[in-house]
C-alpha positions, 0 to 999 in steps of 0.5 A: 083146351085150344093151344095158344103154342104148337105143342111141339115146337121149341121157340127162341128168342126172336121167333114172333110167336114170342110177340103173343106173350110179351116183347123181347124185353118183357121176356127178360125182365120176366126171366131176371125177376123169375116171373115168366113161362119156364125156360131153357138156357143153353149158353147164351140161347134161351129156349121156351118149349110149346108146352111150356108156354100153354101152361103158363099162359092157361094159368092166367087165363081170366073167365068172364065173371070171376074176380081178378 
């Protein structure tokens, strides 16, 4: 499986690898509705681990062929 995310890294917000799977905007609506990749909040920082985000974004990887 190709990583969309280096495993080994902790992305805030801000950091443009963020920009791959949404806005800044996205991401927080995405948090207050509980919808998006697992998270860390440390006071006011939010933190996503790179593994964290590849398996949410490999659960919604679509094959070619398969209904949506």
């Amino acid at each position: 499986m190709a990583h969309l995310f280096d495993t080994n890294r902790n992305n805030v917000l801000g950091d443009p690898e963020l920009d791959v799977i949404g806005s800044r905007e996205k991401l927080a609506q995405w948090r207050h509705r509980g919808t998006g990749p697992p998270f860390y909040r440390l006071g006011r920082k939010i933190i996503y681990r790179g593994e964290d985000l590849n398996a949410w974004a490999e659960a919604r990887r679509v094959e070619p062929g398969e209904k949506a």
